[in-house]
Backbone as CSV, one residue per row, in Angstrom:
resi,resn,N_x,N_y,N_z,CA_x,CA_y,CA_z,C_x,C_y,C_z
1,UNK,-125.710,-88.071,-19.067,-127.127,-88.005,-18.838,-127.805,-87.457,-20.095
2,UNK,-128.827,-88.130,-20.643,-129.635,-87.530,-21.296,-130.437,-85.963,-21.874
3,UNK,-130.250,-85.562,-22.128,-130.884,-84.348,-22.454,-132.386,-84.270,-23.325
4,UNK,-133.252,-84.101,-22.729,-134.486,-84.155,-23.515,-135.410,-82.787,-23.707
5,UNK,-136.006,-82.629,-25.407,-136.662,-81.583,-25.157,-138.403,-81.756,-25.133
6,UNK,-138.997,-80.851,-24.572,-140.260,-80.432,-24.108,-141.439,-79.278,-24.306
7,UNK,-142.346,-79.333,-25.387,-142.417,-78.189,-25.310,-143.430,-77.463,-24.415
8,UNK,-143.980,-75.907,-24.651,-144.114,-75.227,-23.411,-145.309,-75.823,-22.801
9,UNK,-146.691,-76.339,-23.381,-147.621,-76.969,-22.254,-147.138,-77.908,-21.541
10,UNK,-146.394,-79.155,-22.266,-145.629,-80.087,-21.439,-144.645,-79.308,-19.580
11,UNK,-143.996,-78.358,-20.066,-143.348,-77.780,-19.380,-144.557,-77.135,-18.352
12,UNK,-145.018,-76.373,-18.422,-146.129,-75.874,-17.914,-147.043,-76.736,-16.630
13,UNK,-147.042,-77.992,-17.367,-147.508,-78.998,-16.867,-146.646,-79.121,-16.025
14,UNK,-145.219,-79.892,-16.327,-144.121,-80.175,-15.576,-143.673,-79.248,-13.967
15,UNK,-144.654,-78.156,-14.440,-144.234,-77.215,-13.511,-145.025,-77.165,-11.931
16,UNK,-146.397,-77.306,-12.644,-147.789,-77.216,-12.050,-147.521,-78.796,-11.091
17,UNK,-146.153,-79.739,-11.031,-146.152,-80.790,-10.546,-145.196,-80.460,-9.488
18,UNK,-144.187,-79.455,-9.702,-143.646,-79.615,-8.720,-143.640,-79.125,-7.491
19,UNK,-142.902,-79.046,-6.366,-142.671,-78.397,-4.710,-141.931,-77.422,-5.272
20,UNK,-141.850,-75.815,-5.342,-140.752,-75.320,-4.973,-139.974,-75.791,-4.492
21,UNK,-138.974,-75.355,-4.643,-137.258,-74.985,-4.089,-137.232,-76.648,-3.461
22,UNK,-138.039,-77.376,-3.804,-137.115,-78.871,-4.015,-137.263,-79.388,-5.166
23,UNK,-138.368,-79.874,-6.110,-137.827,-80.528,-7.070,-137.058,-79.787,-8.474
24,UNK,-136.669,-80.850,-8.620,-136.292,-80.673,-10.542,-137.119,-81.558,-11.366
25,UNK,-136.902,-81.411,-12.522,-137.704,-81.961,-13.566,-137.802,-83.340,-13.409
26,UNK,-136.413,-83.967,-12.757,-136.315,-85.597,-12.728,-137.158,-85.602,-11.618
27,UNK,-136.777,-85.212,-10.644,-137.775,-85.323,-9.480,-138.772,-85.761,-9.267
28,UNK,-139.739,-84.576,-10.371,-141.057,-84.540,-10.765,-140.911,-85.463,-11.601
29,UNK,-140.358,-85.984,-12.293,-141.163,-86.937,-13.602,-141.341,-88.885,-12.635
30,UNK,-139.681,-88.528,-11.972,-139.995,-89.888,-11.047,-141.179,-90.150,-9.877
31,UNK,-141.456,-88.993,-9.500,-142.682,-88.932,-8.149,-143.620,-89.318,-9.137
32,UNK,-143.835,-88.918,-10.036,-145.402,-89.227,-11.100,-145.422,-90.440,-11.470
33,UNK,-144.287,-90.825,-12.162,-144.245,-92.296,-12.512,-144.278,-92.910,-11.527
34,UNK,-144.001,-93.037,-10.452,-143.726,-93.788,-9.251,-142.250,-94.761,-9.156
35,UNK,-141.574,-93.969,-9.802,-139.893,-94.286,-9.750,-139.748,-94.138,-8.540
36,UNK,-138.623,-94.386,-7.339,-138.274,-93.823,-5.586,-137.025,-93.501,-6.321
37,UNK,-136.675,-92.124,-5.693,-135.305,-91.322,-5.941,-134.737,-92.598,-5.546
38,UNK,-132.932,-92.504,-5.958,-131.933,-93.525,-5.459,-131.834,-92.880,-4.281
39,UNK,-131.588,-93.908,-3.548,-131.206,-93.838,-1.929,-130.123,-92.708,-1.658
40,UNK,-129.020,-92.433,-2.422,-128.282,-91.355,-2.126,-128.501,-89.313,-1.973
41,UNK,-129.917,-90.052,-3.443,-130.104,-88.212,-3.493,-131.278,-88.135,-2.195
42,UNK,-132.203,-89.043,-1.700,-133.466,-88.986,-0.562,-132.171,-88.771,0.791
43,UNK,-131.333,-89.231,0.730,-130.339,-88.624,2.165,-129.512,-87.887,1.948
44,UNK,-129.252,-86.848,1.109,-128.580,-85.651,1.078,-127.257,-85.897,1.000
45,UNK,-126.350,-87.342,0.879,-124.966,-87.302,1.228,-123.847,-87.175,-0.183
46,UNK,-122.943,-87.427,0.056,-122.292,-87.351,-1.259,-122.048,-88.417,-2.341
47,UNK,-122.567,-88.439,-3.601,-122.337,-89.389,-4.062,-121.784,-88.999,-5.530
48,UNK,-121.048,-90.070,-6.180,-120.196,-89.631,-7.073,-120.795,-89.628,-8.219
49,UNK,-120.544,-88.106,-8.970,-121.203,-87.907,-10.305,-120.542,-88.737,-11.547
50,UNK,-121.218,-89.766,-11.817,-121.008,-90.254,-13.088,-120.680,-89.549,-14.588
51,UNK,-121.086,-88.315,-14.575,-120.487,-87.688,-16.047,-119.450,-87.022,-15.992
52,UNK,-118.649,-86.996,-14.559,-117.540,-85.543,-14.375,-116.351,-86.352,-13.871
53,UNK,-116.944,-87.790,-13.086,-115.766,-88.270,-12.049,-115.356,-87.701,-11.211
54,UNK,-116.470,-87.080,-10.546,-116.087,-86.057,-9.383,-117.298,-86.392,-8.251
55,UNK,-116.683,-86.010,-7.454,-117.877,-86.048,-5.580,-118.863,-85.205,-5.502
56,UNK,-119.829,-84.777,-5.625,-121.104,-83.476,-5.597,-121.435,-83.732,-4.519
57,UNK,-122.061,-83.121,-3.511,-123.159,-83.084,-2.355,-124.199,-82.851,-3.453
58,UNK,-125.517,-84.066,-2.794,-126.691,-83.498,-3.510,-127.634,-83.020,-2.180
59,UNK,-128.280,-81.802,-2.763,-129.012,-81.190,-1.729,-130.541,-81.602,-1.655
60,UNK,-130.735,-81.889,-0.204,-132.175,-82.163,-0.079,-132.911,-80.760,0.842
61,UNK,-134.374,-80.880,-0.144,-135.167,-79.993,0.667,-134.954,-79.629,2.026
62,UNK,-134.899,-78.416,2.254,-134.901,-77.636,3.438,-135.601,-78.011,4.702
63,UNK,-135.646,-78.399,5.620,-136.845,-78.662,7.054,-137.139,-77.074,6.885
64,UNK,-138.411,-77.686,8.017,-139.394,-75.764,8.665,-137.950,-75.553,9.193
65,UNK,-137.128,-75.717,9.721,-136.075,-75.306,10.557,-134.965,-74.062,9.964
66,UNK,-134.665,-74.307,8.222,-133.931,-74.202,7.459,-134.780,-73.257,6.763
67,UNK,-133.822,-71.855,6.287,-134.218,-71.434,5.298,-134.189,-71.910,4.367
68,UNK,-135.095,-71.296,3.536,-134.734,-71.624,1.820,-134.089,-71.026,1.177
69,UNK,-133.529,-71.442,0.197,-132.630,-70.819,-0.602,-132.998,-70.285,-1.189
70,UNK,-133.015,-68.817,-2.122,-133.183,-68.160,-3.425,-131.764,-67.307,-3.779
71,UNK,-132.462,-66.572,-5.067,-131.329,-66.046,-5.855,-131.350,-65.086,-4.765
72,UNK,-132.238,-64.160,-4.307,-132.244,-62.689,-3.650,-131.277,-62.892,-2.309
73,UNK,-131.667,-64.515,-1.322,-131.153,-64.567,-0.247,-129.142,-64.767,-0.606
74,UNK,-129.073,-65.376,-1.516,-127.511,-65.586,-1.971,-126.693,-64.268,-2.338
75,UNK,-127.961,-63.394,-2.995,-127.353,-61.908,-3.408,-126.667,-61.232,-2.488
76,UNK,-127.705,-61.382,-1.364,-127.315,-60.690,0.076,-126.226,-61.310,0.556
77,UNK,-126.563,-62.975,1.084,-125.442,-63.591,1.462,-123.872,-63.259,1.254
78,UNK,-123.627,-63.989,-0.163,-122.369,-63.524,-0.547,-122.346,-62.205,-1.039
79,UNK,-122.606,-61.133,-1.195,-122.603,-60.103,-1.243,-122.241,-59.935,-3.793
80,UNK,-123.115,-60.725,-3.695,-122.715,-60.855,-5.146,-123.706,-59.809,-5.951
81,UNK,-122.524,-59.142,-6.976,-122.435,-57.956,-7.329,-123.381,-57.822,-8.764
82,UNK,-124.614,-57.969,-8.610,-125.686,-58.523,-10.151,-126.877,-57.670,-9.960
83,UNK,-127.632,-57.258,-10.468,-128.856,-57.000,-10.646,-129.919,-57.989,-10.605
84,UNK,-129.573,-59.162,-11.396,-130.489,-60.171,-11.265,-129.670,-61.033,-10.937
85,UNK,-130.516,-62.132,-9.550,-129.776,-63.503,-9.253,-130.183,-64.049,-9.166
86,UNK,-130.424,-65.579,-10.182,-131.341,-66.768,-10.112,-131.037,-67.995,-9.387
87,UNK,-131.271,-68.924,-8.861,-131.330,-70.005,-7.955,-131.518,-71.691,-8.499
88,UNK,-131.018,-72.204,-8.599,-131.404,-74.057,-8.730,-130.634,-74.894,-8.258
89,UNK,-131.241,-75.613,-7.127,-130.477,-76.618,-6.525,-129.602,-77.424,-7.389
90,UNK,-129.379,-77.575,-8.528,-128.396,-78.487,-8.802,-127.663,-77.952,-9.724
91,UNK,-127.710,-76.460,-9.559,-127.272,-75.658,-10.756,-127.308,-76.076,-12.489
92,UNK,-128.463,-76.328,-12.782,-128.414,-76.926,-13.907,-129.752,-76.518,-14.929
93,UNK,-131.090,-75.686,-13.918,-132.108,-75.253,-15.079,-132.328,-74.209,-13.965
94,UNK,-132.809,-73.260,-15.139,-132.974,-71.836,-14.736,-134.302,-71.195,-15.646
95,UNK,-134.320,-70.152,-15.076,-135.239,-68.856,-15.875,-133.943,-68.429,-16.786
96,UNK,-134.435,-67.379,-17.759,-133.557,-67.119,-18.413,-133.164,-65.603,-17.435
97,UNK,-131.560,-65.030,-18.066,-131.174,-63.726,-17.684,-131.971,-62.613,-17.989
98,UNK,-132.266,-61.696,-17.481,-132.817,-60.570,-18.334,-132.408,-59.358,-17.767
99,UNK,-131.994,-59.379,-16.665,-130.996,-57.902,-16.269,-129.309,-58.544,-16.021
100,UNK,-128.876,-57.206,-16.343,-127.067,-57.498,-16.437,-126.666,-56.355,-15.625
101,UNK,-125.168,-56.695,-14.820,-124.876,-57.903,-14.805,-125.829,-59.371,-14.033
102,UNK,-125.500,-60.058,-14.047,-126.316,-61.198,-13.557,-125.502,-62.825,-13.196
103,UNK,-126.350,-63.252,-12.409,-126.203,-64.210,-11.942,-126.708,-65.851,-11.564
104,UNK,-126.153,-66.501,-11.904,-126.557,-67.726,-11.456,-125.797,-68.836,-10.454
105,UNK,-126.961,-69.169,-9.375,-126.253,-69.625,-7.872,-126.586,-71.278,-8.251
106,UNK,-126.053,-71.772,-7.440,-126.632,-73.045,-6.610,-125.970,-72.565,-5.602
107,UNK,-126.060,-74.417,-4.540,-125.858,-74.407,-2.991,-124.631,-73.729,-2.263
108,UNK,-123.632,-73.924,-3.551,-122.499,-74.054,-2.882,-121.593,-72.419,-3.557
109,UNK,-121.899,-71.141,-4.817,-121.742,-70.378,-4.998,-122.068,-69.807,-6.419
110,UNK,-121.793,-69.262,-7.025,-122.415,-68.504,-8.322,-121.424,-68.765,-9.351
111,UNK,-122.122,-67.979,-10.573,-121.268,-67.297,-11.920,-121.910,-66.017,-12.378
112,UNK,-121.177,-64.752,-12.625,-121.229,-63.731,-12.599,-121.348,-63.494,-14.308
113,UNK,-122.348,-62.861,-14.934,-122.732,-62.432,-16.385,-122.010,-61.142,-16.484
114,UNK,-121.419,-60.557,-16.799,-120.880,-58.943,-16.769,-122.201,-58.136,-17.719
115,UNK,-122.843,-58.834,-19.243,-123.627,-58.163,-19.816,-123.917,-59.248,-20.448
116,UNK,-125.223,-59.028,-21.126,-126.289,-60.079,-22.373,-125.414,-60.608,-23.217
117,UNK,-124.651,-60.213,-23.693,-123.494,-60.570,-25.005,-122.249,-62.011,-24.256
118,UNK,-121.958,-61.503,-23.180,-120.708,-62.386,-22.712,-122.037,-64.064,-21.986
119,UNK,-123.296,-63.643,-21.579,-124.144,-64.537,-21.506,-124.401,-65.458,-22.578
120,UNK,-124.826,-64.579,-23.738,-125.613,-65.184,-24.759,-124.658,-66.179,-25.287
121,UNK,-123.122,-65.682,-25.083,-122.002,-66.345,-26.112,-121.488,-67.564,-24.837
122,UNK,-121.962,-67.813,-24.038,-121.327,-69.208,-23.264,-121.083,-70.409,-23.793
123,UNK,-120.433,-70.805,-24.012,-120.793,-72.533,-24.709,-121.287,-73.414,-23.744
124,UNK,-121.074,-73.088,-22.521,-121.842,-74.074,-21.303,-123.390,-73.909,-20.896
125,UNK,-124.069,-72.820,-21.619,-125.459,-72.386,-21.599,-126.421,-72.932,-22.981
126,UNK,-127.342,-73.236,-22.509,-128.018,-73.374,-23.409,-129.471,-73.108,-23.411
127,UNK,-129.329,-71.952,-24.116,-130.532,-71.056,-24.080,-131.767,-71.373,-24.513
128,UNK,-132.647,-71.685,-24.375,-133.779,-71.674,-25.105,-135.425,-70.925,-24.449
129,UNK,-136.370,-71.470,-23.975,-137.789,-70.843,-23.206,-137.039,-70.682,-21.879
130,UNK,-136.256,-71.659,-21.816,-135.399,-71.866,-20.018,-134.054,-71.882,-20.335
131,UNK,-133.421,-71.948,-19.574,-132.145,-72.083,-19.152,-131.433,-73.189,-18.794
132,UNK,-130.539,-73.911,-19.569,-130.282,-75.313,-19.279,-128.964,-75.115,-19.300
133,UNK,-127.716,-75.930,-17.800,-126.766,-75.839,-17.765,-126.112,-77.258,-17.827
134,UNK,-126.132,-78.023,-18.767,-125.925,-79.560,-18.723,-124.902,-80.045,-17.847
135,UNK,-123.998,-78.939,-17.953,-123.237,-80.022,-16.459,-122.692,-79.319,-15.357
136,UNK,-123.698,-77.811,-14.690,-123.984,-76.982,-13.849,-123.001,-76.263,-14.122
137,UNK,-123.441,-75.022,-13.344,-122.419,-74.129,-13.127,-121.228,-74.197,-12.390
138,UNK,-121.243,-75.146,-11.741,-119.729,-75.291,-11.266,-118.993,-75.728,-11.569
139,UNK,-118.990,-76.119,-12.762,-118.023,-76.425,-13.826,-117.818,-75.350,-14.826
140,UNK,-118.571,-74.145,-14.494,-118.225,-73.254,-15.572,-116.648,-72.195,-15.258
141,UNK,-116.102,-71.918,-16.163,-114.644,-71.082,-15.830,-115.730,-69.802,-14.934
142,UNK,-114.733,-68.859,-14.038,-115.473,-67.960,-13.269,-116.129,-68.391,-12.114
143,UNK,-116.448,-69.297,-12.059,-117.563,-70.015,-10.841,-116.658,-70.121,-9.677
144,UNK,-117.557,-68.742,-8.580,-116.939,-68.876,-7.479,-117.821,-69.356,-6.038
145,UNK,-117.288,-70.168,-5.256,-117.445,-71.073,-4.678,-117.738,-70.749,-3.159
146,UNK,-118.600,-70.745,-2.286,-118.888,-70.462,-0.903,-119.173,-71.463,-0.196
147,UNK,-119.051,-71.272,1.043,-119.032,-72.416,1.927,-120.098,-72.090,2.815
């Protein structure tokens, strides 16, 4: 998949487009253009990731029925041991870290920062205004997994 950069009014913009705690950037850029998600990610089921050769569940927005997800509710949940815990459905863009230790979730479980230094030095992070994990955190070594 592509990687593209943006800078901050664009982003800003990008932001001011989306739903909380459902879209992502593709999301938003396809609802605007008037792209229709592929049929697999609009029904929540599993479909196979083309860059890994592996099965993902992709997650769809929550009903009124369903909580929502955040970093704070996962903190509690799994009882994960961070000061700060951030949240993205597809584990793949974030805020940046700024308290340690720390954390970053998606749906299915986290990765644990011990301090700024063992963060900053990831090769699977890529730091910049945001937080970009090109091929999520669950592919990162450490990434532990909840059901």
């Amino acid at each position: 998949m592509p990687t593209i950069r943006i800078d901050e009014e664009v982003y800003t913009w990008l932001q001011s487009q989306a739903r909380p705690f459902e879209d992502t950037p593709n999301s938003v850029l396809r609802r605007v253009a008037g792209l229709e998600l592929p049929k697999e990610e609009r029904k929540g089921v599993i479909v196979k990731d083309q860059n890994f050769s592996r099965e993902s569940t992709q997650v769809v927005a929550p009903t009124a029925l369903e909580p929502r997800l955040s970093g704070k509710s996962l903190k509690e949940k799994w009882k994960i041991p961070a000061r700060q815990v951030l949240y993205h459905q597809d584990g793949t863009f974030y805020e940046n870290l700024r308290e340690f230790p720390g954390a970053l979730c998606d749906p299915s479980g986290y990765v644990l920062f011990s301090s700024k230094d063992e963060y900053n030095s990831s090769s699977y992070l890529h730091i910049g205004l945001k937080l970009n994990v090109p091929e999520g955190i669950s592919r990162m070594p450490g990434y532990r997994r909840f059901q």
